[in-house]
Jmol script that loads the backbone (N, CA, C; Angstrom):
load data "model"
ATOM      1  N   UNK A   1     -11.352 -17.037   4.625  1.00  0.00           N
ATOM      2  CA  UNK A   1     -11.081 -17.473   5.963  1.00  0.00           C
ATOM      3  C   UNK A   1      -9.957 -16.619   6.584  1.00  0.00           C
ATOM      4  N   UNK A   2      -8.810 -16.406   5.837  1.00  0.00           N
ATOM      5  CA  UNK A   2      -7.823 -15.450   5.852  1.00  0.00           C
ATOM      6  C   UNK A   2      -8.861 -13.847   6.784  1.00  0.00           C
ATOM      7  N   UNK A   3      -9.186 -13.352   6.088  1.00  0.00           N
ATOM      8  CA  UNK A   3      -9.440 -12.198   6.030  1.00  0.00           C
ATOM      9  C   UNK A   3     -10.669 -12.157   7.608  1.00  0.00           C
ATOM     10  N   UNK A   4     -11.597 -13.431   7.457  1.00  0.00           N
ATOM     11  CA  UNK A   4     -11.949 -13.417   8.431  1.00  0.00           C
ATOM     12  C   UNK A   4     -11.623 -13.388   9.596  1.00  0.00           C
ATOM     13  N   UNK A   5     -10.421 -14.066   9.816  1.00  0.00           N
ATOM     14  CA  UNK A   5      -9.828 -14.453  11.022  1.00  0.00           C
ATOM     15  C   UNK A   5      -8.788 -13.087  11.427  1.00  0.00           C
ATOM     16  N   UNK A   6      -8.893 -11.943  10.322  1.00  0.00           N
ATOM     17  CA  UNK A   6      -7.827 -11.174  10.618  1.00  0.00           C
ATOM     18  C   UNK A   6      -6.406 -11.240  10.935  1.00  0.00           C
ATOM     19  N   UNK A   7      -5.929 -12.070   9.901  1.00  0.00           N
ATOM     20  CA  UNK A   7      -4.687 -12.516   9.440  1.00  0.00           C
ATOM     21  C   UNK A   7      -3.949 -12.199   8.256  1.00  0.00           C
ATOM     22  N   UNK A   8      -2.628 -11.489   8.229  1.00  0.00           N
ATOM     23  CA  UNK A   8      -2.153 -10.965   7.551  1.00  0.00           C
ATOM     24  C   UNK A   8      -1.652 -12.065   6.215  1.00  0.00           C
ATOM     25  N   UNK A   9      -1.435 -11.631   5.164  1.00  0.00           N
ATOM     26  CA  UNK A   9      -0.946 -12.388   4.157  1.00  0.00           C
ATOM     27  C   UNK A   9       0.510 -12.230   3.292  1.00  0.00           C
ATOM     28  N   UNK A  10       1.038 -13.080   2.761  1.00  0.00           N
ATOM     29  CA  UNK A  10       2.062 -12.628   2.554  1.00  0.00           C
ATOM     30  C   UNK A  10       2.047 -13.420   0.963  1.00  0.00           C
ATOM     31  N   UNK A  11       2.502 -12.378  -0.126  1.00  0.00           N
ATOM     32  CA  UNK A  11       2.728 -12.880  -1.726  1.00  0.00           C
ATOM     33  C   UNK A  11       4.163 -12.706  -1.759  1.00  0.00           C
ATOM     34  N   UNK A  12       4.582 -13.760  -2.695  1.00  0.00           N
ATOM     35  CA  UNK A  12       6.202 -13.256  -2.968  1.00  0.00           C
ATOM     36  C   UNK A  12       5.834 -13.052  -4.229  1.00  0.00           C
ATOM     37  N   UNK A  13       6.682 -11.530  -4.612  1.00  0.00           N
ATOM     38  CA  UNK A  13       6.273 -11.479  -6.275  1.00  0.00           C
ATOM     39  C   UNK A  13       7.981 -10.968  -7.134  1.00  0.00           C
ATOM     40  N   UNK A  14       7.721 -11.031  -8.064  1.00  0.00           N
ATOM     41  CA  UNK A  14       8.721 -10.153  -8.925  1.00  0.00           C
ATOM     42  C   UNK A  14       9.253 -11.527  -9.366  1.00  0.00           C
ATOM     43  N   UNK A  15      10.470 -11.725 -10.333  1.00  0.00           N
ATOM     44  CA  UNK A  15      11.362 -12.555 -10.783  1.00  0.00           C
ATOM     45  C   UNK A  15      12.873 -12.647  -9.929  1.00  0.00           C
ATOM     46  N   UNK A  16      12.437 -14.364  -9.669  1.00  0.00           N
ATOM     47  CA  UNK A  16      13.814 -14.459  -8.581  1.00  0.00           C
ATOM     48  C   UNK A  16      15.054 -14.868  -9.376  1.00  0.00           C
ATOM     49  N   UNK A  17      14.592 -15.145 -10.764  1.00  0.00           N
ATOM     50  CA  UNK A  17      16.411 -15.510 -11.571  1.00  0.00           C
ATOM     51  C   UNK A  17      15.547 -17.157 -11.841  1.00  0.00           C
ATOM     52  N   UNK A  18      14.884 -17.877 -10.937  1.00  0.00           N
ATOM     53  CA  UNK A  18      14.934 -19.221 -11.384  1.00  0.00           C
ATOM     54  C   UNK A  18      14.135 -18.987 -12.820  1.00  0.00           C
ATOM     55  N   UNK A  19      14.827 -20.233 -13.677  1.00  0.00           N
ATOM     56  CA  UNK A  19      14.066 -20.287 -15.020  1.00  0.00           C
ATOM     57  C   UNK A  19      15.460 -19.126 -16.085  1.00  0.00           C
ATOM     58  N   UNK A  20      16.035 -18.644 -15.843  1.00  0.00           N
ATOM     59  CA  UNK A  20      17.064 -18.062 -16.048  1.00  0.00           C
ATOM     60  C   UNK A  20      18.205 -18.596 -17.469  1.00  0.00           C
ATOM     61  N   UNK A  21      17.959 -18.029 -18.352  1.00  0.00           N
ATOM     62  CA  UNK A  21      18.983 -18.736 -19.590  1.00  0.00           C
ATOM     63  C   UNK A  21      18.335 -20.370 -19.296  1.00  0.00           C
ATOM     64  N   UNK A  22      17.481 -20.856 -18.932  1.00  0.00           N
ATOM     65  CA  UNK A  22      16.849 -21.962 -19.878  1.00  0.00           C
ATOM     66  C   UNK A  22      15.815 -21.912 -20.451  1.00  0.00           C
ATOM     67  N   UNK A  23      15.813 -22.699 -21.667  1.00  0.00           N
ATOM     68  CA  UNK A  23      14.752 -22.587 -22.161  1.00  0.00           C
ATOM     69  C   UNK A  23      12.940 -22.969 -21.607  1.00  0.00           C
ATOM     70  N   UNK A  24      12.194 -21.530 -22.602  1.00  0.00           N
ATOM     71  CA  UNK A  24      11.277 -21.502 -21.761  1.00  0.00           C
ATOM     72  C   UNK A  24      11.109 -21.221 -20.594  1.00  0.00           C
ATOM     73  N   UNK A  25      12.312 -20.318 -20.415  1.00  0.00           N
ATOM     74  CA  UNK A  25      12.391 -19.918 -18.635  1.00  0.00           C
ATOM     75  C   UNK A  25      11.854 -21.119 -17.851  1.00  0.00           C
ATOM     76  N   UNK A  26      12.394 -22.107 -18.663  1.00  0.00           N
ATOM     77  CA  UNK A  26      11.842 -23.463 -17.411  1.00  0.00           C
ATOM     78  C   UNK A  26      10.459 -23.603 -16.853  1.00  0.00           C
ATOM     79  N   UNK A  27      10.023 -23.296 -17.479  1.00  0.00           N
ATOM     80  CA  UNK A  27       8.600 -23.381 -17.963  1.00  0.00           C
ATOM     81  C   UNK A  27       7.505 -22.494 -16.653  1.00  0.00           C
ATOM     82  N   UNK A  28       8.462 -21.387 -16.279  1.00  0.00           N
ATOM     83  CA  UNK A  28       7.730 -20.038 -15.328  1.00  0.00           C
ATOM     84  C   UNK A  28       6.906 -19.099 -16.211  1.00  0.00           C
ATOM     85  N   UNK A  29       6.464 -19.268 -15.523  1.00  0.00           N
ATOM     86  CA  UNK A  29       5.853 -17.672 -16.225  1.00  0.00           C
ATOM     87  C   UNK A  29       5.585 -16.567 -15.686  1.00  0.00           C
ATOM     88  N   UNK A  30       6.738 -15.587 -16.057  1.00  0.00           N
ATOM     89  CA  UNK A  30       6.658 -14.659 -15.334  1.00  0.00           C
ATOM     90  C   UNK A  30       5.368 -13.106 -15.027  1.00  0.00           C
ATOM     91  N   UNK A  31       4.527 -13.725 -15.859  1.00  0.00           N
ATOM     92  CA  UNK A  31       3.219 -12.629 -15.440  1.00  0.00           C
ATOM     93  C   UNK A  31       3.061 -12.651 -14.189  1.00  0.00           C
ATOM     94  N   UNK A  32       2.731 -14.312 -13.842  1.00  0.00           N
ATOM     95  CA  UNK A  32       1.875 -14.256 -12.510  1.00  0.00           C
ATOM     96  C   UNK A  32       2.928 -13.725 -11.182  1.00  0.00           C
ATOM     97  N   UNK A  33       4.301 -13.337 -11.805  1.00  0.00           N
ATOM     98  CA  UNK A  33       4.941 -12.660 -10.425  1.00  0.00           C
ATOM     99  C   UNK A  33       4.420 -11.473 -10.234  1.00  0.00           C
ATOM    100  N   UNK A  34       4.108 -10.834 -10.894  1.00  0.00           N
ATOM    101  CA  UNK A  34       3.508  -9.459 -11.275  1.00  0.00           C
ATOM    102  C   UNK A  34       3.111  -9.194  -9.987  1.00  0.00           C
ATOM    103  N   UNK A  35       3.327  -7.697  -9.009  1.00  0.00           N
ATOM    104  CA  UNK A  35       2.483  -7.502  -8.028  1.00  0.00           C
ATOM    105  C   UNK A  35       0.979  -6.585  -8.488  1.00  0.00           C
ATOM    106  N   UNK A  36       1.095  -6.908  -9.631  1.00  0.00           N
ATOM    107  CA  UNK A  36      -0.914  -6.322  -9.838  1.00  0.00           C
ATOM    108  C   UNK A  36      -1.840  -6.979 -10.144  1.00  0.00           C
ATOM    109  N   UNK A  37      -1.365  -8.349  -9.865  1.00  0.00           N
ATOM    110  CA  UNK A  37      -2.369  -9.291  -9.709  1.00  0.00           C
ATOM    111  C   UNK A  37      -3.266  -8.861  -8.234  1.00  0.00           C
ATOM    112  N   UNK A  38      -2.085  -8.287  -7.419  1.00  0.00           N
ATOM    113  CA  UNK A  38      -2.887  -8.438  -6.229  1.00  0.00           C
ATOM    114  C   UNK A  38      -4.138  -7.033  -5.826  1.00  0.00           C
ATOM    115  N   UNK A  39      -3.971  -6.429  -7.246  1.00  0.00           N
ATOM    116  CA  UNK A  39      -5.036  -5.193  -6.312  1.00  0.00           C
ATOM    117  C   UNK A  39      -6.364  -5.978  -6.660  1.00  0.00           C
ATOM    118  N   UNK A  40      -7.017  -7.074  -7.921  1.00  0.00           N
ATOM    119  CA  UNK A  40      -7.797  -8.118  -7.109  1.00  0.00           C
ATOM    120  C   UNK A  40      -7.861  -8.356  -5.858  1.00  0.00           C
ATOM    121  N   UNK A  41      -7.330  -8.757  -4.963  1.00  0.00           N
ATOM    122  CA  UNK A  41      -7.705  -9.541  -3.875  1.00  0.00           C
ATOM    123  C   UNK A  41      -7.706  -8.585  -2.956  1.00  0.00           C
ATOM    124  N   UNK A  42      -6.847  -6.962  -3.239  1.00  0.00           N
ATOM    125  CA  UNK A  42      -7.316  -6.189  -2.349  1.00  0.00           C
ATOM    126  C   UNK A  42      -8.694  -5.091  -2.274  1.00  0.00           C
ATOM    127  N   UNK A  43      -9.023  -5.913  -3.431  1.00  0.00           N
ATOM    128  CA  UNK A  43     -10.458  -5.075  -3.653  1.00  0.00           C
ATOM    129  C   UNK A  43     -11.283  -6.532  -3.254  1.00  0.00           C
ATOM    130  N   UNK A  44     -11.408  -7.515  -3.475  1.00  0.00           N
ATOM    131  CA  UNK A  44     -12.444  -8.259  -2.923  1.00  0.00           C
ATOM    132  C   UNK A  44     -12.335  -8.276  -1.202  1.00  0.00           C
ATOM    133  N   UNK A  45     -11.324  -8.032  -0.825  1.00  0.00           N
ATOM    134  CA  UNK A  45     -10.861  -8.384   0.720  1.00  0.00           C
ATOM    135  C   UNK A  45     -10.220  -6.679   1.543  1.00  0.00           C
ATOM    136  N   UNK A  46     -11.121  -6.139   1.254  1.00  0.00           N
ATOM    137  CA  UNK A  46     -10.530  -4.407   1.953  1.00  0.00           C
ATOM    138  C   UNK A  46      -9.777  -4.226   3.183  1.00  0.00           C
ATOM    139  N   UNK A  47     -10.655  -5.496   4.086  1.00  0.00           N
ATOM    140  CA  UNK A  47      -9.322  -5.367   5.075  1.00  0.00           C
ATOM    141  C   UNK A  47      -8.390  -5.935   5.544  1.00  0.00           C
ATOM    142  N   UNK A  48      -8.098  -7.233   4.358  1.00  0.00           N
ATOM    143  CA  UNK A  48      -6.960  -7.602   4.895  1.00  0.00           C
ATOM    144  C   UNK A  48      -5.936  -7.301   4.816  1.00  0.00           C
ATOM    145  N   UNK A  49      -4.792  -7.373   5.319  1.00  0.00           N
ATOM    146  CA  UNK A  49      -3.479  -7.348   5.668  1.00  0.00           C
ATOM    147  C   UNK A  49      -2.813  -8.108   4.451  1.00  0.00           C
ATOM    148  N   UNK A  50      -1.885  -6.952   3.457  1.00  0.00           N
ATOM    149  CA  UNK A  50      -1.399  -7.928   2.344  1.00  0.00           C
ATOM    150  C   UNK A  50      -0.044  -7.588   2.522  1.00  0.00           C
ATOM    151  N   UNK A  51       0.965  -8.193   2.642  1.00  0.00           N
ATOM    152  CA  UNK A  51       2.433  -8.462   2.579  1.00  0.00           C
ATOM    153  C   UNK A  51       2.943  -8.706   1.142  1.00  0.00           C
ATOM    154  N   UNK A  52       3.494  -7.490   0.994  1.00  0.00           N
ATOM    155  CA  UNK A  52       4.378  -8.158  -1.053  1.00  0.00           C
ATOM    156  C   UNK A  52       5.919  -8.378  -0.382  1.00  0.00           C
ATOM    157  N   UNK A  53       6.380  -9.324  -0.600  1.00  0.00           N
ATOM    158  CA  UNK A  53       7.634 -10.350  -0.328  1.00  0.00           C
ATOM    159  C   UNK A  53       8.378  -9.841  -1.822  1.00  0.00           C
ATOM    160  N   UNK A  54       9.766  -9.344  -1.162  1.00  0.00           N
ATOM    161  CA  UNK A  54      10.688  -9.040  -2.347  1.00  0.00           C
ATOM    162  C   UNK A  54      10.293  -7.769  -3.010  1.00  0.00           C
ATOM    163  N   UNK A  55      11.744  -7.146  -3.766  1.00  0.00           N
ATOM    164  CA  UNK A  55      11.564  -5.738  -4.171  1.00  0.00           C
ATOM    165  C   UNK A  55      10.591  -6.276  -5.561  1.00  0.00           C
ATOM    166  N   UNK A  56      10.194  -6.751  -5.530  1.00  0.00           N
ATOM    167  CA  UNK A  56       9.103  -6.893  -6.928  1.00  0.00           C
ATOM    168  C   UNK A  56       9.710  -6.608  -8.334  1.00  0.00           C
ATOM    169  N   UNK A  57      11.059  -6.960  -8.445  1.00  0.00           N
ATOM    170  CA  UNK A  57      11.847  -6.929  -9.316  1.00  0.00           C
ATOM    171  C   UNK A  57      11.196  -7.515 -11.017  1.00  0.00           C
ATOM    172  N   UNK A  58      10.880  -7.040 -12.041  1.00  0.00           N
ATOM    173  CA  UNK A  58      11.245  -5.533 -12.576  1.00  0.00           C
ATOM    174  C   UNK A  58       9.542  -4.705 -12.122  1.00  0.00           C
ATOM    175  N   UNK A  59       8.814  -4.999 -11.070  1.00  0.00           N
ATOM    176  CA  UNK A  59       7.576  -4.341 -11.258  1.00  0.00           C
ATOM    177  C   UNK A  59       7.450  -3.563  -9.992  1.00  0.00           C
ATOM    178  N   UNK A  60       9.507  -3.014  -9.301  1.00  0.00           N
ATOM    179  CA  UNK A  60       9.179  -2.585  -8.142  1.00  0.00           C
ATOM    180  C   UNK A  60       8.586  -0.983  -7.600  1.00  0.00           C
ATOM    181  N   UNK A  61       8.068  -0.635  -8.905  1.00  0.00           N
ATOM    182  CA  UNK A  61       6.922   0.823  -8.685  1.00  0.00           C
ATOM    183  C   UNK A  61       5.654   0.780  -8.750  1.00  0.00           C
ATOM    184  N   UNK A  62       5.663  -0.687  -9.275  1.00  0.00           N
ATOM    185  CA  UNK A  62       3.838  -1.142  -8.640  1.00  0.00           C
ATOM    186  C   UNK A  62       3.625  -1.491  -7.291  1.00  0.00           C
ATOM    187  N   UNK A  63       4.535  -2.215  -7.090  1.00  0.00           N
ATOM    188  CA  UNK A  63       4.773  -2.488  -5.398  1.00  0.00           C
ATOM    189  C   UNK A  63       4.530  -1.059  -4.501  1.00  0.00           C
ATOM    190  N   UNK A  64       5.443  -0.405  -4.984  1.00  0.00           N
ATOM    191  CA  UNK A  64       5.447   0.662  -4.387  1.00  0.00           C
ATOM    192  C   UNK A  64       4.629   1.359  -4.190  1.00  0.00           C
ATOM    193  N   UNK A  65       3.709   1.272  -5.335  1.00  0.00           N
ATOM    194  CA  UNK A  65       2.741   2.451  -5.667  1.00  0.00           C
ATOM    195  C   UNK A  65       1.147   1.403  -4.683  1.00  0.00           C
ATOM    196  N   UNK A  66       1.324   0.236  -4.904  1.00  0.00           N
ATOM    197  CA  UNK A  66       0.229  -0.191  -3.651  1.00  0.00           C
ATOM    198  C   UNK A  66       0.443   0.252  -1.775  1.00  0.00           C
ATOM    199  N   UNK A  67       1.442   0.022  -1.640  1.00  0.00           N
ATOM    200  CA  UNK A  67       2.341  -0.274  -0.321  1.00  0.00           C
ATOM    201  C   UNK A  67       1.818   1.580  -0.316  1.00  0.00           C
ATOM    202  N   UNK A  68       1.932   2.419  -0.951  1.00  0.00           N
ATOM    203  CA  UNK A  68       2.161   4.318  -0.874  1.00  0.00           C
ATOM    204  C   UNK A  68       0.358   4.523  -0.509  1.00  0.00           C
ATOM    205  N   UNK A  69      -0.881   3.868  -1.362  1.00  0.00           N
ATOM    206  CA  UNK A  69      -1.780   4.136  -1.470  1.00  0.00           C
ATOM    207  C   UNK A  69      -2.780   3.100  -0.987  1.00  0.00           C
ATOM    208  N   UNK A  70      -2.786   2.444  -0.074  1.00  0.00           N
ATOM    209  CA  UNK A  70      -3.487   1.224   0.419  1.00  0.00           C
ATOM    210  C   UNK A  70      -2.928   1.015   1.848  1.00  0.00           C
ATOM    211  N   UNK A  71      -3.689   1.320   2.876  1.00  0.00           N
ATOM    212  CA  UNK A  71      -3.478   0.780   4.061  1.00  0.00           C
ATOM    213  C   UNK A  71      -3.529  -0.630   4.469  1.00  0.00           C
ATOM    214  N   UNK A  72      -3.858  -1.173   3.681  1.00  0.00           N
ATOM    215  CA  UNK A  72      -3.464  -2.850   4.175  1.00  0.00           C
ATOM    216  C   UNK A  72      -2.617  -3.185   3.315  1.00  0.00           C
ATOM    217  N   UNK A  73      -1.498  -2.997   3.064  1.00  0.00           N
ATOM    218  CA  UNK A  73      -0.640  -2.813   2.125  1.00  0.00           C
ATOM    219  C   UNK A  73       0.818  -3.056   2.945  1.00  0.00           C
ATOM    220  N   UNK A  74       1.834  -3.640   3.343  1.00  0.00           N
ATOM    221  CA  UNK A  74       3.079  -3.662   3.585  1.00  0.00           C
ATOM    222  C   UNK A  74       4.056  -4.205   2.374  1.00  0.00           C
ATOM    223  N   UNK A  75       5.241  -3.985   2.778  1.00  0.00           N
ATOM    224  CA  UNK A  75       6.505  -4.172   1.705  1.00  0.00           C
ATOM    225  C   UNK A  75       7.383  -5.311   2.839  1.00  0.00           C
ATOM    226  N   UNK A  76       8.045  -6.091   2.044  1.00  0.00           N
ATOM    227  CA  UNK A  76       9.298  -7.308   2.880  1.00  0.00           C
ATOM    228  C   UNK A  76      10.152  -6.275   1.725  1.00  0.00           C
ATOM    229  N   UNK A  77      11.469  -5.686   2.689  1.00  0.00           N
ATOM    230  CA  UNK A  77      12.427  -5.557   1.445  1.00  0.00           C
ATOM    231  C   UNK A  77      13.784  -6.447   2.002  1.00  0.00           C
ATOM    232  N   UNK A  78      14.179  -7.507   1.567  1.00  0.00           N
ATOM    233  CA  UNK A  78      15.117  -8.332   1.936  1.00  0.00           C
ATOM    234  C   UNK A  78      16.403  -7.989   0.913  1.00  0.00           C
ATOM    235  N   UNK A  79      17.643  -8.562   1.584  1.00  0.00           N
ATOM    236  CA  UNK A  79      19.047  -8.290   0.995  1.00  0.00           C
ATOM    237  C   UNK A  79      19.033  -9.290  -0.515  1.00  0.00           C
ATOM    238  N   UNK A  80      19.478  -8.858  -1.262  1.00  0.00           N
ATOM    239  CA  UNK A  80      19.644  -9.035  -2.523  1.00  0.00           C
ATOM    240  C   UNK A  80      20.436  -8.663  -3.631  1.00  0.00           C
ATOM    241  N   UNK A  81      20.150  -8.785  -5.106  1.00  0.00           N
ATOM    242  CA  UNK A  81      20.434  -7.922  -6.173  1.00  0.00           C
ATOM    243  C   UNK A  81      20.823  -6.794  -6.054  1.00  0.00           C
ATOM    244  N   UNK A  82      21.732  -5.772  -5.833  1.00  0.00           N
ATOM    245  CA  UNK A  82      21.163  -4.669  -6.414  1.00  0.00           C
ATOM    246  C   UNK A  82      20.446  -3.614  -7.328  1.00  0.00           C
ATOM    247  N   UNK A  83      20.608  -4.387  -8.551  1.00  0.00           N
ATOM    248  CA  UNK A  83      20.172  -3.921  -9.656  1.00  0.00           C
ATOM    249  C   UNK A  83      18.062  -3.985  -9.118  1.00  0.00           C
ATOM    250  N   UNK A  84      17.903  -4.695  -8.346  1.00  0.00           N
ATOM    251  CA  UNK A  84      16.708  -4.599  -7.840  1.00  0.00           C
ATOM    252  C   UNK A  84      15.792  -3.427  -7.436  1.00  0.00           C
ATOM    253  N   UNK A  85      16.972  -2.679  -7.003  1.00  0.00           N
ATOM    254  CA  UNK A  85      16.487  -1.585  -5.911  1.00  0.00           C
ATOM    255  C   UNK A  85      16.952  -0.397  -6.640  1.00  0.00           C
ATOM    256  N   UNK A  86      16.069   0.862  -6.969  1.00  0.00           N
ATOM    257  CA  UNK A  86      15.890   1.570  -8.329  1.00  0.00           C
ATOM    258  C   UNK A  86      15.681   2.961  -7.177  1.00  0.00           C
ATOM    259  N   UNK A  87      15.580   3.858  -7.517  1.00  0.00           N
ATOM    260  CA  UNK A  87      15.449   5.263  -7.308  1.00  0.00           C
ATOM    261  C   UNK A  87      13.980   5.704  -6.476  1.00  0.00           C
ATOM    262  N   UNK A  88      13.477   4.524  -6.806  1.00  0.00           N
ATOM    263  CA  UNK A  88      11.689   5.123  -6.031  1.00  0.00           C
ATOM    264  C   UNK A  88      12.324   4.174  -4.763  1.00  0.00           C
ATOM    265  N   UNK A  89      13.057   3.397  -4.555  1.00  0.00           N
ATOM    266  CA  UNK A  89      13.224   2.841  -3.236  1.00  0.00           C
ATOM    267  C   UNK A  89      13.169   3.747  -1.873  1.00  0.00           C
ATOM    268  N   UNK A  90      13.044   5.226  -2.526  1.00  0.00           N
ATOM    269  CA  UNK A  90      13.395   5.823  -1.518  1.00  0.00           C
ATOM    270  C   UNK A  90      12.390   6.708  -0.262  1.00  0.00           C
ATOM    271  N   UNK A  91      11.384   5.948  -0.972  1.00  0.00           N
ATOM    272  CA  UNK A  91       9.915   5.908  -0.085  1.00  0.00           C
ATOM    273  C   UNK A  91      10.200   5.347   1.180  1.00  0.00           C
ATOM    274  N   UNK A  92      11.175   4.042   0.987  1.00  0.00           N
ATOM    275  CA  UNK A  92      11.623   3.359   2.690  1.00  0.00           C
ATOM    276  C   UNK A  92      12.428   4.316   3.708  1.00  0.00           C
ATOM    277  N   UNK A  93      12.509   4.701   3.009  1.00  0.00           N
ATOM    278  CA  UNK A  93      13.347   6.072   4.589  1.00  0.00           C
ATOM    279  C   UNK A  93      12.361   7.089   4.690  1.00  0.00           C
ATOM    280  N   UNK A  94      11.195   7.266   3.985  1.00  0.00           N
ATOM    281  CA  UNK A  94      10.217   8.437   4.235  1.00  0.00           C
ATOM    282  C   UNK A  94       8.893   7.895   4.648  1.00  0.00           C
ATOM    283  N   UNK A  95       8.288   8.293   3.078  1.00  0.00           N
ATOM    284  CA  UNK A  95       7.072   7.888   3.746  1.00  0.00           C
ATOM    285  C   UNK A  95       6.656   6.509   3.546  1.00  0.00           C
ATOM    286  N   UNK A  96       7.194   5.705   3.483  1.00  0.00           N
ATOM    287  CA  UNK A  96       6.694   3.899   3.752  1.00  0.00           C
ATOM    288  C   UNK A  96       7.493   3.735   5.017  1.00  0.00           C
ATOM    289  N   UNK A  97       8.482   4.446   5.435  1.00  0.00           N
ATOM    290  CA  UNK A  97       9.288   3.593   6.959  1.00  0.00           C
ATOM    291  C   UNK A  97       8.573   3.054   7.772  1.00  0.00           C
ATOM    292  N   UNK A  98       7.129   3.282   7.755  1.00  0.00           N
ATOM    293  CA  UNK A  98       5.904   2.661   8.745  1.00  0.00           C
ATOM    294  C   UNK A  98       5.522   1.547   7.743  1.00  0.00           C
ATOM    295  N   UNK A  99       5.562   1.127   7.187  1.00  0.00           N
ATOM    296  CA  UNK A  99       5.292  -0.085   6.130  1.00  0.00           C
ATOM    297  C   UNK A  99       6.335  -1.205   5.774  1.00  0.00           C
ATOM    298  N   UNK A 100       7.345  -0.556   6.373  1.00  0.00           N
ATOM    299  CA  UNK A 100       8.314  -1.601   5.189  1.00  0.00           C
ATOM    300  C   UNK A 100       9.032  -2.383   6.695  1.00  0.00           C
ATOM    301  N   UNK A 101       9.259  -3.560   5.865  1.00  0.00           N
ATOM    302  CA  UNK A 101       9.447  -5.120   6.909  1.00  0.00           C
ATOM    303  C   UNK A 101      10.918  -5.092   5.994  1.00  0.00           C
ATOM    304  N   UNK A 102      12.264  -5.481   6.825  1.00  0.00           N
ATOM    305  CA  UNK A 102      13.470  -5.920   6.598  1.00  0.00           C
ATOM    306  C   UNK A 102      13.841  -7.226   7.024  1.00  0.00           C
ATOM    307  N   UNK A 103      14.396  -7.897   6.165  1.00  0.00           N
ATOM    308  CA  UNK A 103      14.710  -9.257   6.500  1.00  0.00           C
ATOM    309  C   UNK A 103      15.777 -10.002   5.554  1.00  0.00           C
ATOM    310  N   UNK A 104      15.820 -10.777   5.187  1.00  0.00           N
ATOM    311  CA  UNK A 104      16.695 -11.575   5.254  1.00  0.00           C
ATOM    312  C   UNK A 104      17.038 -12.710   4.882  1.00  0.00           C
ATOM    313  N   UNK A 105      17.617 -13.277   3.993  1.00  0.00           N
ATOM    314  CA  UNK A 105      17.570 -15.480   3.322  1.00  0.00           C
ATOM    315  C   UNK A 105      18.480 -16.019   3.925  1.00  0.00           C
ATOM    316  N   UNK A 106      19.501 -15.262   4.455  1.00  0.00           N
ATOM    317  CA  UNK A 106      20.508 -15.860   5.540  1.00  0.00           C
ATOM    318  C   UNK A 106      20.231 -16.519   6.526  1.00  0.00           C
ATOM    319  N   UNK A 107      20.549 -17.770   7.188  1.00  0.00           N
ATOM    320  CA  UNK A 107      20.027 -18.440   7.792  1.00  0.00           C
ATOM    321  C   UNK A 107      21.089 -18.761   9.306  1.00  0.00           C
TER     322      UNK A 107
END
end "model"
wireframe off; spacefill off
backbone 0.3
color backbone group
């Protein structure tokens, strides 16, 4: 219905800290943050509009590497961690600056 209506989507992926030094990471599981779950849905759905939410922390060169090679592909890179933001970040001042969304948890 998404895709029909030509409506963009938005995943939040990577590890946000919750589940953190408790046990069982509090019962997360961190696969499904993974952003390569989503080249599924960008192969069943070619043209929709996919939004990855967050530097995709520790999987942020898969992110990258969709967002670099997929036109329905955008990046959210919001203020955070630093330890988040790694050396390939530097696609956002080149060639992703047409892709990449800045924002923000500050309210």
């Amino acid at each position: 219905m998404i895709a029909e209506h030509k409506l963009p989507v938005i995943f939040h992926s990577g590890h946000s800290g919750i589940g953190t030094g408790m046990r069982g990471g509090g019962g997360l599981r961190l696969k499904y943050s993974s952003p390569m779950h989503l080249d599924d849905i960008a192969v069943d759905f070619p043209d929709m509009t996919i939004i990855i939410a967050h530097p995709s922390w520790p999987w942020q060169d898969e992110a990258l590497w969709f967002t670099c090679t997929s036109p329905m592909f955008s990046l959210i890179c919001r203020a955070g961690r630093r330890s988040a933001f790694r050396p390939s970040w530097q696609y956002a001042n080149g060639q992703l600056k047409h892709k990449m969304l800045f924002g923000s948890d500050f309210l």
